[in-house]
SEGU-773175 format. One record per atom (N, C-alpha, C, O): residue in one letter; x, y, z. Coordinates in pm, whole numbers, plus 32768, in hexadecimal, padded with zeros to 4 digits. Example, Ala and Ser with C-alpha at 12.3 -4.5 7.8 and 13.67 -1.06 7.14 Angstrom:
2
A85277DC7830C A84CE7E3E830C A85287EB6830C A85907EB4834E S85057F1F82C4 S85577F9682CA S850A80038313 S853D80728324 
//
This chain:
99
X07FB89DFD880 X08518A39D8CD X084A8A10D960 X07E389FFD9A0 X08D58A01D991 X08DB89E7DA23 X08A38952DA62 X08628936DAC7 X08D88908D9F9 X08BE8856DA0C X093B881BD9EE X094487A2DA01 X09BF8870D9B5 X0A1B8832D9A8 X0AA5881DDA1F X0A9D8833DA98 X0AF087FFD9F3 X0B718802DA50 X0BC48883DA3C X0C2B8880DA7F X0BB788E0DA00 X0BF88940D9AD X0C0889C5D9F5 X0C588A1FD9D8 X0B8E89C1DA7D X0BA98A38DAE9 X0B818ABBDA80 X0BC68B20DA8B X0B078AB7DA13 X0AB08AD1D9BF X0AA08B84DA13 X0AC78BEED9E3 X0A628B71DA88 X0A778BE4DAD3 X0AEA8C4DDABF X0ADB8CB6DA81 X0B428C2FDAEC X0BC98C5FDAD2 X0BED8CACDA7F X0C0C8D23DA74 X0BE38C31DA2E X0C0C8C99D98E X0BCC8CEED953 X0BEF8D3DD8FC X0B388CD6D99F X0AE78D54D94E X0B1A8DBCD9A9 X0B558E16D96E X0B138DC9DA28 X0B338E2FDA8A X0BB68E8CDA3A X0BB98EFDDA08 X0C1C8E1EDA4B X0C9A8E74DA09 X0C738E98D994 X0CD38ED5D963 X0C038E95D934 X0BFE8EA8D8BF X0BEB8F30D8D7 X0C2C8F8DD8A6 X0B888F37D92C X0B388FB7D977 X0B8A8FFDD97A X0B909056D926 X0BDF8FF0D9D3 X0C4F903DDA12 X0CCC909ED982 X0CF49112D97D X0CDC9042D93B X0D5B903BD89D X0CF0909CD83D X0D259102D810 X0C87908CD823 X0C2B90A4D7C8 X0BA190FDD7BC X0B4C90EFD764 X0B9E9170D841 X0B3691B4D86D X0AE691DDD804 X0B229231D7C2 X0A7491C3D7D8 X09F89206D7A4 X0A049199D730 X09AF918FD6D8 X0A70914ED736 X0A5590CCD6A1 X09DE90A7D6C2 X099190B7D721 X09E1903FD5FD X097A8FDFD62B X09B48F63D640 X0A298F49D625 X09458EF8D681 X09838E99D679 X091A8E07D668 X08AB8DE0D68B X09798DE2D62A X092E8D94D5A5 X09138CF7D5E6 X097B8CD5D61F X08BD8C9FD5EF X08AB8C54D61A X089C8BC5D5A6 X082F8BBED56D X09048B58D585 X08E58AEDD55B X08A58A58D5AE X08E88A15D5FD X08328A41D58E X07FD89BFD5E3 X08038958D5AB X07BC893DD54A X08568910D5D9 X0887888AD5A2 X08388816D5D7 X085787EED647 X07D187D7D593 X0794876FD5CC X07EA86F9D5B6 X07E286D2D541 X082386C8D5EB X0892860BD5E1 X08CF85E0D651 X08FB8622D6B0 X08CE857CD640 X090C853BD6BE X09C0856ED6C1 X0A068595D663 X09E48559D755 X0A61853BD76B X0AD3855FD6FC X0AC58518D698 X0B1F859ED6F5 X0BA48593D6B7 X0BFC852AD6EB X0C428542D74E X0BFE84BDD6B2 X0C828478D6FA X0CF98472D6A9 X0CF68447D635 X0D68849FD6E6 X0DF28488D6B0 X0E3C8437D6BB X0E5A842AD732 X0E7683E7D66F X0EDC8383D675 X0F65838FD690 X0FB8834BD654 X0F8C83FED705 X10198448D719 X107883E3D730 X10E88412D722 X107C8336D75A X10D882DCD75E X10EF82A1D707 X11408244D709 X109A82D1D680 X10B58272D5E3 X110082E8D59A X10EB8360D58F X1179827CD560 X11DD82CED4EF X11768337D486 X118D83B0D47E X111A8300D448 X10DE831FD3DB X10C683B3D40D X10EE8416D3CF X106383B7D4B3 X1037843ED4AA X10BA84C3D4BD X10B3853AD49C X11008493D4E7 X11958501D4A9 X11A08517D43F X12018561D42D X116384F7D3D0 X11928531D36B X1157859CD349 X119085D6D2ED X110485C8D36C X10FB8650D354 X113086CDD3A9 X11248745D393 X11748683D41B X11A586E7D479 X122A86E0D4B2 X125186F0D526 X126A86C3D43D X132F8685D467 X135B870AD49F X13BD8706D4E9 X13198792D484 X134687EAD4AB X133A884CD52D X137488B3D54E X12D187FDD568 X12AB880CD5E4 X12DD8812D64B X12E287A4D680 X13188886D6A1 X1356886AD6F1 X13558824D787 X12F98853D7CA X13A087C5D7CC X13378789D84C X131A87B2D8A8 X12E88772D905 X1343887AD8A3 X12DB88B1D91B X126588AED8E2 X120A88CBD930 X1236888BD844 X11AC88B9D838 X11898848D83D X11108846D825 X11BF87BAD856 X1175873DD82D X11688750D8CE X10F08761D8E2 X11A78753D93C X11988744D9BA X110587C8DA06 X10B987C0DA66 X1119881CD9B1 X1083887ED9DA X1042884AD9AF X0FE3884ED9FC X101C87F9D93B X0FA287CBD91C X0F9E872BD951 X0F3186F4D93D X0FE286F7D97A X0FF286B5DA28 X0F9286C0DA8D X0F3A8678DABC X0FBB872EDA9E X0FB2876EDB13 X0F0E878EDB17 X0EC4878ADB79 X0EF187AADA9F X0E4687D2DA89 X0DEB8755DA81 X0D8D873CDACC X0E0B871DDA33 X0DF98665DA38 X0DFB8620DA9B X0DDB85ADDA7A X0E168629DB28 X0E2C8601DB96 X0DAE8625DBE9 X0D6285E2DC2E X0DB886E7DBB9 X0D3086D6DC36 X0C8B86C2DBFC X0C2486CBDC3F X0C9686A7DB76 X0C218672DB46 X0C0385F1DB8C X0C4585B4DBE0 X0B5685C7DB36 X0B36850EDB64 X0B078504DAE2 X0AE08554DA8D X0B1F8454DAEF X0AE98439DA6A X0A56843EDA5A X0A168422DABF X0A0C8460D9E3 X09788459D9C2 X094883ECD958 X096E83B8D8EF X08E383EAD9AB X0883838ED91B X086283FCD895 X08268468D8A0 X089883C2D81A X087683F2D7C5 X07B683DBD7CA X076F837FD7F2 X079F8446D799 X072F8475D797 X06DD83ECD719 X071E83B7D6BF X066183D2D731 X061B836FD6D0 X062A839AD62E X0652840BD613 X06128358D5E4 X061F8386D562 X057C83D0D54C X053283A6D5A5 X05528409D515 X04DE841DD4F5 X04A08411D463 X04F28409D407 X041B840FD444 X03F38443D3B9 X03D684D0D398 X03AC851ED3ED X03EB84F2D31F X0400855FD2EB X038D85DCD343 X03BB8643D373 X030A85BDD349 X02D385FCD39E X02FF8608D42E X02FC8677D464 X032D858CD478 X033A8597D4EC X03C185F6D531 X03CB862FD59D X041B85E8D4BF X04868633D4A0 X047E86B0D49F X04C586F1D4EC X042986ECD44D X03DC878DD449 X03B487A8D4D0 X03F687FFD509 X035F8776D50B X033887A0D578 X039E87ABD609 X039187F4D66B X04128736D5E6 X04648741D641 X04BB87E9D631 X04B5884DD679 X050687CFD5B6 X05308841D596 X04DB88E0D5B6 X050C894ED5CF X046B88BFD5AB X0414894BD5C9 X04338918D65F X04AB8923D648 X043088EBD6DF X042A8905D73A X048B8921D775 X04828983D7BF X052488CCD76E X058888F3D775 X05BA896BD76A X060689B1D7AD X0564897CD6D7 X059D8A2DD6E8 X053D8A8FD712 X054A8B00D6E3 X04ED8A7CD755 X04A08AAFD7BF X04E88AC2D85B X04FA8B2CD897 X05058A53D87F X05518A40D8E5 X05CC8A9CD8D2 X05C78B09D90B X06278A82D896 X068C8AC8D86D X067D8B97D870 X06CD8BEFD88D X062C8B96D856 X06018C3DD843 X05E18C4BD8F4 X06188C92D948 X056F8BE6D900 X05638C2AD9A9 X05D78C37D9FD X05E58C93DA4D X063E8BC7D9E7 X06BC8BADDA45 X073B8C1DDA08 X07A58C30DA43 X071B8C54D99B X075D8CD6D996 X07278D4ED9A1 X07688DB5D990 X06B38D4BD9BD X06698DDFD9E3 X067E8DEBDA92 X06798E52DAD5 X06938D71DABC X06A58D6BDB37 X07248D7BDB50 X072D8DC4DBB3 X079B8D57DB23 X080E8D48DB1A X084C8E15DB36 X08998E4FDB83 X07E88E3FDABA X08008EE4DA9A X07D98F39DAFB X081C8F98DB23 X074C8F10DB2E X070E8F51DB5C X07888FBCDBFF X07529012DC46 
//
């Protein structure tokens, strides 16, 4: 939480705001990078229906990101422990976020 380009803040805030006394549910995704191939034919095909104000907002979000090093691969233990810390981190940076 709050390592991405996604303005992570935000959306919880407005969640706040849309959703008073919810809960709200937290998925921690340990992986590198999403990269999209938006100048190759192929990756349109799942989105011929897309309109190009939404291909140009997600533009627009893509822009003020940077690129990252995907994270090392790990072994299965080292993996566990990442994941346990990550989502350690993640809980403090939304207790702080709430607070």
């Amino acid at each position: 939480m709050g390592e991405g380009n996604v303005d992570i803040s935000g959306w919880v805030k407005r969640y706040l705001e849309l959703c008073p006394g919810k809960a709200l549910s937290m998925e921690i995704i340990v992986t590198g990078q999403r990269k999209f191939q938006v100048f190759e034919q192929k990756f349109w095909e799942a989105y011929r229906n897309t309109p190009a104000w939404e291909f140009s907002r997600f533009l627009s979000l893509a822009e003020k990101g940077s690129p990252q090093q995907d994270p090392p691969k790990l072994e299965k233990d080292g993996a566990a422990i990442k994941e346990r810390r990550d989502l350690e981190l993640s809980i403090e940076f939304t207790k702080k976020l709430l607070a």
